[in-house]
N, C-alpha and C positions, 0 to 999 in steps of 0.2 A: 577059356579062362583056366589059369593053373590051378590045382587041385587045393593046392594053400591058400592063394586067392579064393577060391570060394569058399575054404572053410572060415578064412581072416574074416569075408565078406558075413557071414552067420552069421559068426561068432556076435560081430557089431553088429549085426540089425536084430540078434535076440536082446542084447542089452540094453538096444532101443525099444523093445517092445516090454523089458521088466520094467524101465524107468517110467515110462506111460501108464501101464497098469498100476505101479507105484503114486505116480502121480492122481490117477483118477481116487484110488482108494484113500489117499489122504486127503481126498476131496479141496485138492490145490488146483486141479482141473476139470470142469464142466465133461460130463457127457458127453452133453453136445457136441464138443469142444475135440475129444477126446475120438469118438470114432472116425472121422479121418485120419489122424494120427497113429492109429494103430491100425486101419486099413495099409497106409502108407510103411509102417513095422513088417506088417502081414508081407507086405509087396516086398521090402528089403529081404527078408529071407527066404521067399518062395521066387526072386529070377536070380542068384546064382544055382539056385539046384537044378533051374531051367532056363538055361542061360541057349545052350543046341536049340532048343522049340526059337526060343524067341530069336535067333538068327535065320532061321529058317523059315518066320512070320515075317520077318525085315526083308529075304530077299525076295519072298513071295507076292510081299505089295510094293515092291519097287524100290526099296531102302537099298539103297548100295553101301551105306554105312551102319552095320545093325548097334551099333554104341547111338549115334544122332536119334535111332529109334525109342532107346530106351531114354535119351533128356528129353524127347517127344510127350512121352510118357508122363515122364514126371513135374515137367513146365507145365502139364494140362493138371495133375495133383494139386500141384502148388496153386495154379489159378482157380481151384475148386475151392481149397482150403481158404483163399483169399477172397473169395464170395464169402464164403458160411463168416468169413470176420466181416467181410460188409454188411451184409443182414446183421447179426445180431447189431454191430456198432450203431445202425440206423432205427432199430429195436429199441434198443438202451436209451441213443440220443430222445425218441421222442417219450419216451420214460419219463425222461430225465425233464424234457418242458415240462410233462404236465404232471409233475412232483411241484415243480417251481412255481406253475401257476396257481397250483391248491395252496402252496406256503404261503403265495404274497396273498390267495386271498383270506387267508386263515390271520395271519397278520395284519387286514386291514380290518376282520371281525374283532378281533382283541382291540384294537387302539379304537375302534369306536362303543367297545363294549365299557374301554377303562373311559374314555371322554363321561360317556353317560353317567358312570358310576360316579366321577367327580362333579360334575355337574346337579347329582343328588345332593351333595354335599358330604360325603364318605371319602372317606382318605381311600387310596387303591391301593394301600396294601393291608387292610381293614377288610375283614367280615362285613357283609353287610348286617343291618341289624333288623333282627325277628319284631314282628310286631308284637305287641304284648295281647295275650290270650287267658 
């Protein structure tokens, strides 16, 4: 790789690692969310400094193409990163029922709670009223 090319190549993947840090710290992105993305930052600027090792890991396991190695690489990132979003999204989702299950049944406490109240004879949007003491 030309010597510009990999400084070009830094240059973007530090800017990618300020905008993440940025991101975390304005807490617009999870954690969670977050360490792979800045593992992957981490990765942008440390293979053009070692761009010779990893051509030299490419021919040693049979890569005749040491570039195919490196989207090898980052297809497997990418489908890590795309798990950690399926967990959570399956996380959230079953969240997300059983919020909806306590509301409807928090909702069916209230309309049977207002039924009884009017069937006292009190208006429901009335106090109930104290006994005399």
């Amino acid at each position: 790789m030309v010597f510009r090319t990999r400084i070009f190549v830094i240059l973007l993947a530090l800017g990618v690692l300020i905008a993440i840090i940025n991101l975390v710290r304005a807490k617009k992105i999870k954690e969670e969310f977050a360490l792979l993305w800045l593992l992957t930052a981490v990765a942008l600027v440390v293979i053009p400094l070692s761009i010779d090792v990893l051509d030299a890991i490419a021919f040693a396991i049979g890569v005749d193409y040491p570039p195919g190695l490196l989207f090898l690489v980052a297809f497997v990132g990418v489908l890590f990163i795309l798990f950690q979003f399926s967990t959570s999204i399956s996380k959230f989702s079953d969240q997300i029922k059983n919020i909806a299950q306590d509301l409807a049944l928090l909702n069916k406490r209230v309309e049977e709670l207002e039924a009884k109240r009017s069937r006292a004879g009190e208006a429901p949007d009335q106090e109930p009223k104290q006994g005399a003491s």
